[in-house]
C-alpha angles and dihedrals in degrees: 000000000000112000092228092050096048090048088057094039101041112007089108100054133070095245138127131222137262079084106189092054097118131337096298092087091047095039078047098052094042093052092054092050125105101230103174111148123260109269092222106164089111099034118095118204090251093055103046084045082051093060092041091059093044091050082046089053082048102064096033084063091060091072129050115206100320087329122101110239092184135058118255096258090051091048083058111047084050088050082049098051091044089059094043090058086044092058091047093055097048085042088061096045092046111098088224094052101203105002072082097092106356 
């Protein structure tokens, strides 16, 4: 893992690396997350799967070919707001909207 990355991941807990060796990184990153649900009373599927498939563009742009064009933070914000757009989508398509996640 990328030394920037784990610093912004991790640099707050009292783990050591190697951090996916066993369930404590990934407890770790999941407690730190904002998981509010999606706030989806404006937001139509096609446009939740719209901005899915512009984070996904996102973070497409950060490699060329098998390179990294990117940095590794950067990598990250763009897989975060990737997820983020996920969630809102299901969130749309799920008959309780936000209940989904929150």
């Amino acid at each position: 893992m990328d030394s920037t990355v784990a610093e912004k991941l991790f640099g707050n807990s009292d783990l050591d690396p190697p951090y996916s060796d066993g369930t404590a990184g990934f407890e770790h990153v999941l407690e730190q997350a904002d998981l509010p649900g999606p706030d989806v009373r404006h937001v139509t599927a096609a446009d939740a799967a719209g901005a899915v498939l512009a984070r996904f563009g996102e973070l497409e742009a950060c490699f060329a070919g098998l390179t990294a064009a990117l940095p590794p933070p950067a990598r990250l914000a763009r897989v975060q707001a990737l997820a983020d757009a996920t969630v809102c989508l299901l969130a749309t398509l799920h008959p309780g909207g936000s209940d989904l996640v929150g």
